[in-house]
C-alpha positions in Angstrom: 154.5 60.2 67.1 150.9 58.5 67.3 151.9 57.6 71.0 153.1 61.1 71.7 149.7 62.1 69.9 147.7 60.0 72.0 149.4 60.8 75.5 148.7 64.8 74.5 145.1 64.5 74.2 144.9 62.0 77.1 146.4 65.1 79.0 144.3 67.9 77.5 141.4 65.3 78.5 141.9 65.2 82.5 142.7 68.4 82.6 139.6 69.5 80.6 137.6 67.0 83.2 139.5 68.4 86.3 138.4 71.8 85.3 134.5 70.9 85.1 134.8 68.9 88.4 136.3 72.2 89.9 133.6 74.4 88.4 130.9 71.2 89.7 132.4 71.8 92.8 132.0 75.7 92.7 128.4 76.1 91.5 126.5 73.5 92.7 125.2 74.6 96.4 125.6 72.4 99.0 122.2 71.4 100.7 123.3 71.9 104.4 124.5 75.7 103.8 122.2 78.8 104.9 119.5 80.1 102.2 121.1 83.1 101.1 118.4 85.1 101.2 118.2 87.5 103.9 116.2 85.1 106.5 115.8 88.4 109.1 112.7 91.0 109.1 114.1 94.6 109.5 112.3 97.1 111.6 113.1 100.6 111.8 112.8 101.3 115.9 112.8 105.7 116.1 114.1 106.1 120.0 115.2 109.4 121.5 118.2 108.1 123.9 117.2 110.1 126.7 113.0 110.2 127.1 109.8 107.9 126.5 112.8 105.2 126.8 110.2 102.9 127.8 108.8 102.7 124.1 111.7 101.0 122.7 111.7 98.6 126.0 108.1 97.2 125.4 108.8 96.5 121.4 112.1 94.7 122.1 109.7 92.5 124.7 107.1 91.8 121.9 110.2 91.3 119.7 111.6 88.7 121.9 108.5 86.8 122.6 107.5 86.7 118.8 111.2 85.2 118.1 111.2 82.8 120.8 108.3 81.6 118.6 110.0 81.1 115.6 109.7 84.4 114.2 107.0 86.1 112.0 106.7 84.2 108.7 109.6 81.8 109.5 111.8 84.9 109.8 113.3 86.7 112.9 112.6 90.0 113.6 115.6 92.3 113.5 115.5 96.2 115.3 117.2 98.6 113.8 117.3 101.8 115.8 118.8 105.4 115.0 118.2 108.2 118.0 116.1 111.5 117.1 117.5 113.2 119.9 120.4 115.3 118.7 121.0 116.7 122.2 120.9 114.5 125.5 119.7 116.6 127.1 117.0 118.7 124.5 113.9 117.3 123.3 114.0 115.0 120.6 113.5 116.8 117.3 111.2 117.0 113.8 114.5 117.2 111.6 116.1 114.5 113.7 112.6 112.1 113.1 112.4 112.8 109.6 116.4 112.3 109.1 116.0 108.8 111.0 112.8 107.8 108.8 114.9 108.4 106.0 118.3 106.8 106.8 116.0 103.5 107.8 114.1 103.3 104.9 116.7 104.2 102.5 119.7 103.1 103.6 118.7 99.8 105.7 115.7 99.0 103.8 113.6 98.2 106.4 110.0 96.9 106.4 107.9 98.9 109.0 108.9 101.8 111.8 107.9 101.8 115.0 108.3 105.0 116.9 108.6 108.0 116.7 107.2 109.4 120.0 105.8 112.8 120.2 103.5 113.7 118.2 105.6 116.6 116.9 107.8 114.3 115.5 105.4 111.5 113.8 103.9 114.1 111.8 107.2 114.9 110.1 107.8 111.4 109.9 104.6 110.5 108.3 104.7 111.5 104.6 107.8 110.0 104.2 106.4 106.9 105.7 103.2 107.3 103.4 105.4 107.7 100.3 107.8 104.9 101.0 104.6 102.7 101.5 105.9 102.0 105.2 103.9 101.0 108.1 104.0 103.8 110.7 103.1 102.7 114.1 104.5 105.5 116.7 104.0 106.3 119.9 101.9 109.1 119.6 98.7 110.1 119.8 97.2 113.0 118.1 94.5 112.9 115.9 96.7 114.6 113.2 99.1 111.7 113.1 97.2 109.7 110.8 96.5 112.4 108.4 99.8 111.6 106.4 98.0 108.5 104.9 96.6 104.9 105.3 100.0 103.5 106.1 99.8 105.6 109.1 98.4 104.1 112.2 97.8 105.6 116.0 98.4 102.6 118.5 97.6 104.3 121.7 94.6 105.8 123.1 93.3 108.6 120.9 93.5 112.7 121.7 89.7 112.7 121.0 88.9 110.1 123.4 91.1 111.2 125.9 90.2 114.4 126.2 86.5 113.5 126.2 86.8 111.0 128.6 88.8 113.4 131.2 86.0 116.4 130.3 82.9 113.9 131.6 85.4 112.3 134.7 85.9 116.3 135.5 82.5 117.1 135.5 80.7 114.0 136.8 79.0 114.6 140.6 80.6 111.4 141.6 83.8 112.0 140.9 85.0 115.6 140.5 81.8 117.5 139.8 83.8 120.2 137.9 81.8 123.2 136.0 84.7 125.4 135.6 87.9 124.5 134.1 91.7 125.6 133.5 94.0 124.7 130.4 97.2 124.5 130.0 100.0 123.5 127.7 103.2 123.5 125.7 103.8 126.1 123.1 103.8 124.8 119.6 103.4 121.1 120.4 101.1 119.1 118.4 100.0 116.8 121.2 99.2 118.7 124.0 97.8 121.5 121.8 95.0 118.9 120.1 94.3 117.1 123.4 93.4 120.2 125.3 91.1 120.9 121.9 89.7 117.6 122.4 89.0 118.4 126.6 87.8 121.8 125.6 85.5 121.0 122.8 83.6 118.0 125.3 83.7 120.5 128.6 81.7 123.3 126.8 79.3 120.6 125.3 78.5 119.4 128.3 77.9 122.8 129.5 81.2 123.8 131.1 83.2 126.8 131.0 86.7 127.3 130.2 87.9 130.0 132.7 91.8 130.8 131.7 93.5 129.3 128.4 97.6 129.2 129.3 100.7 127.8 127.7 104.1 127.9 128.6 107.7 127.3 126.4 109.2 123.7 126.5 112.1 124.4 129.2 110.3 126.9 131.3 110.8 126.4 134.9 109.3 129.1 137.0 104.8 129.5 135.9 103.9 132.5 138.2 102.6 134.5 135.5 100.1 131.8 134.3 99.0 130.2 137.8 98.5 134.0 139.0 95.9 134.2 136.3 94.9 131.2 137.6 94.9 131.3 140.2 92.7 134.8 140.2 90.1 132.7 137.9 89.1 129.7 140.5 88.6 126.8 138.3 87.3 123.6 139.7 89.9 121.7 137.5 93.1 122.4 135.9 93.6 120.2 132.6 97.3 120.2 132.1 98.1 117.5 129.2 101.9 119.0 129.1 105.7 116.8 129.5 108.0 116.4 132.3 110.0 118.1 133.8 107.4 121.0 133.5 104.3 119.8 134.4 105.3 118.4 137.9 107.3 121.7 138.6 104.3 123.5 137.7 102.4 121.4 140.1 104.7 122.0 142.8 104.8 125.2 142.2 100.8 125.7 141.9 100.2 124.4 145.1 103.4 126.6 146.8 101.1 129.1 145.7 98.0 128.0 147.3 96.1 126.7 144.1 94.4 123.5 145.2 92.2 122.7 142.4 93.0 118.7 141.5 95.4 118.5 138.1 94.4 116.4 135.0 96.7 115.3 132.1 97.4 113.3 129.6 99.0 109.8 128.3 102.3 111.4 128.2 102.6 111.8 132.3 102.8 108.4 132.1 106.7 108.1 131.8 106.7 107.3 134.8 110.0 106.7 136.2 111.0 109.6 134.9 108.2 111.7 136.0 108.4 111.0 139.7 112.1 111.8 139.6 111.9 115.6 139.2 110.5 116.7 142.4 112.1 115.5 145.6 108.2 114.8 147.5 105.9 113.2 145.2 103.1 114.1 147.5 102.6 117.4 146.3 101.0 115.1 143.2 98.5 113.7 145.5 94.7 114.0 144.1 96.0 114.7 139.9 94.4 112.4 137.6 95.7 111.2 134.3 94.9 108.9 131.1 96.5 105.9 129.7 95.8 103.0 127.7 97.4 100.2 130.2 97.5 99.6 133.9 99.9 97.2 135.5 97.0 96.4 137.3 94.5 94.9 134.8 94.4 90.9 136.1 94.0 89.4 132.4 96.5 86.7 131.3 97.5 88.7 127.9 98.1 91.9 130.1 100.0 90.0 132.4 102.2 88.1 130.0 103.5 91.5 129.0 104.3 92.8 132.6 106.2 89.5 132.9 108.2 89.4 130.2 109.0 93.5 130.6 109.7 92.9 134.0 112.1 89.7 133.8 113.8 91.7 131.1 114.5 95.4 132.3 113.7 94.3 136.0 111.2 97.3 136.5 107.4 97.5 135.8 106.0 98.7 132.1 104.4 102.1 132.1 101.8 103.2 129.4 104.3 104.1 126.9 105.8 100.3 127.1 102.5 99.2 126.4 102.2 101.0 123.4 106.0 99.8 122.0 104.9 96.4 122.5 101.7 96.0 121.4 102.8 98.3 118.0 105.4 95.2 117.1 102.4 92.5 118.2 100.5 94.0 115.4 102.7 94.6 113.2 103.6 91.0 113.2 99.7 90.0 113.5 99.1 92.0 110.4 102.1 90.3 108.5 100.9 87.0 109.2 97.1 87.9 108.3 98.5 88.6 105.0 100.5 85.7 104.3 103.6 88.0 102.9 105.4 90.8 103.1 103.5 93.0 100.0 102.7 96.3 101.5 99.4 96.7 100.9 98.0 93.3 102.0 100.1 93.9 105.6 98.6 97.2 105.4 94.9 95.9 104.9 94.8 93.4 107.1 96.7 95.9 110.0 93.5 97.9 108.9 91.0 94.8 109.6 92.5 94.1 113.1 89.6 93.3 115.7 89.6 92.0 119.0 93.3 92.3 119.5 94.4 91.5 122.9 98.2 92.4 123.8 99.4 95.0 126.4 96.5 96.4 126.0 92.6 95.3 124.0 91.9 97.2 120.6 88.7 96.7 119.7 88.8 97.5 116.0 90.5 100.8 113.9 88.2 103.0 112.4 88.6 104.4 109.1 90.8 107.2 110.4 93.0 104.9 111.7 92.6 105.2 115.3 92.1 102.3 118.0 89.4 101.7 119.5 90.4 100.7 122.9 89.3 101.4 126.8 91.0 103.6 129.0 92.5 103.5 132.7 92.5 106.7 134.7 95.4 106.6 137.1 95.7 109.2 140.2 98.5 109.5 142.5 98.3 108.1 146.0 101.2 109.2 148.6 103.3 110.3 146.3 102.8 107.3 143.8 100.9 106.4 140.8 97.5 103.5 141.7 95.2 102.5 139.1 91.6 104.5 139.6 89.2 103.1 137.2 88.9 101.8 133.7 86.9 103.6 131.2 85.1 101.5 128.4 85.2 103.1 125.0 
């Protein structure tokens, strides 16, 4: 009995120590295996499928560069995009913005958003940014943008400036020597409505007149009402800060009717691509003048780094909007490493304390409204295509 006693417990034993060895085995982490911790940063990309395209193109090269790198505090950055554009071939949307903001932030938890474009869009997308304590870094560029809060942050060249710069180029005797003026833009848009403020409000302080005030509805294609009054009025200038496809069918159109004052507009003419492939002769665009804050042009090695990397990767040249797509993730990732972390308000801070950035394009510093300080390049079209004029200092 004391044998079979013995040879019991001697049993119970191993299998008692088997058991631990298996639960050893199970438990204790092996030192070659992955952190399991998420080792990615998440960023919330807001692209319409169809327009501004571009945007999406220059973060992915920041992106890619930053990576190549090692990442932005030991982590790589990971895009995670939903389309605001509900209809291919509409303008993308307010609801469909907000909805995307949401989803993001909610659903894939991510750390900042880049995008949305339109400044329509970014202001629905900015409380929810604001309340989520998100960094908002769009392509827009309305001086309401930032209104939603300090988590909110413009990264291209400013309505205000923008229009004030394109008042004084109007009305300077060197250039156009324009005392009279003509506005026009979209119905019920946020951007084109504060960036013909912005021209209006520097043209009559520097003693110029507004002749005719128009607007037209986003998907109008015919303008003879508006360019009759025009037309009737003889401005020097026609400031016309409006979207494709209208603005180079109301171009065409203008000069069909024998209108020949030059055409000014804004930062979003400078899709490019896109906007040289509505009209069949681009020459009719010979002598308009626009904004942006980046010219392919600018001979400095950070500028350049961009165009090369954009280039070797979508095998085309960046356009304004690219710019401002990459040089929102530079920051982003500038900010993050200022701070050391990933807490929101020390990435927001230091994104806030930027100075002397140079990217895409060269920021200056922010001011307390949150919007760059940065030059400008004024680009005019030459035989049909688009040549770097001049830069403007801020």
């Amino acid at each position: 009995m004391r044998l079979k006693f013995f040879a019991l417990m001697a049993l119970v034993l191993l299998t008692v120590l088997s058991g631990c060895e298996r639960v050893r085995t199970v438990v204790v982490p092996d030192e070659t295996a992955a952190p399991m911790e998420d080792a990615t940063l998440k960023i919330g990309v807001i692209q319409p499928s169809n327009i501004f395209s571009t945007f999406s193109q220059g973060a992915e090269t920041a992106r890619a560069q930053i990576n190549e790198k090692g990442g932005v505090l030991g982590r790589q950055v990971e895009f995670i995009t939903r389309d605001n554009q509900p209809v291919a071939t509409a303008r993308p949307t307010p609801e469909a913005s907000a909805s995307a903001a949401t989803e993001l932030i909610e659903m894939e938890n991510v750390f900042a958003l880049l995008g949305p474009v339109y400044s329509t869009n970014t202001v629905a997308v900015g409380p929810i940014a604001q309340e989520a304590q998100r960094l908002l870094l769009p392509g827009s560029s309305s001086s309401h943008v930032p209104e939603s809060g300090d988590y909110v942050f413009l990264i291209t060249v400013p309505n205000a400036f923008q229009g004030s710069v394109m008042a004084k180029f109007a009305m300077d005797a060197d250039e156009l020597g324009a005392t009279t003026a003509a506005t026009i833009h979209q119905a019920d848009d946020v951007y084109s409505d504060d960036l013909v403020q912005a021209f209006q409000t520097a043209f009559e302080a520097m003693g110029g007149e507004i002749v005719t005030k128009s607007t037209y509805t986003v998907g109008d294609t015919t303008f003879s009402e508006l360019l009759t009054e025009i037309s009737a009025a003889v401005p020097d200038v026609i400031f016309c800060p409006s979207f494709l496809p209208e603005a180079p069918l109301l171009i065409n159109e203008a000069r069909e009717m024998g209108i020949t004052a030059p055409f000014l507009g804004g930062s979003a003419w400078d899709d490019r691509e896109r906007f040289l492939s509505v009209l069949d002769d681009n020459t009719v665009l010979d002598g308009s003048y626009y904004p942006t804050n980046f010219s392919v042009a600018t001979q400095d090695a950070d500028v350049q780094e961009f165009v090369g990397g954009y280039t070797a990767l979508f095998e085309a040249p960046p356009d304004g909007i690219a710019a401002s797509g990459y040089d929102a993730m530079r920051l982003l990732a500038l900010a993050i490493e200022t701070a050391g972390s990933l807490e929101p308000v020390a990435v927001r801070d230091a994104f806030a304390a930027v100075s002397g950035y140079r990217g895409a394009t060269m920021i200056s510093r922010y001011t307390e409204n949150r919007h760059p300080v940065k030059s400008l390049a004024i680009q005019t079209y030459r035989e049909g295509q688009v040549e770097l004029y001049k830069i403007v200092a801020p």
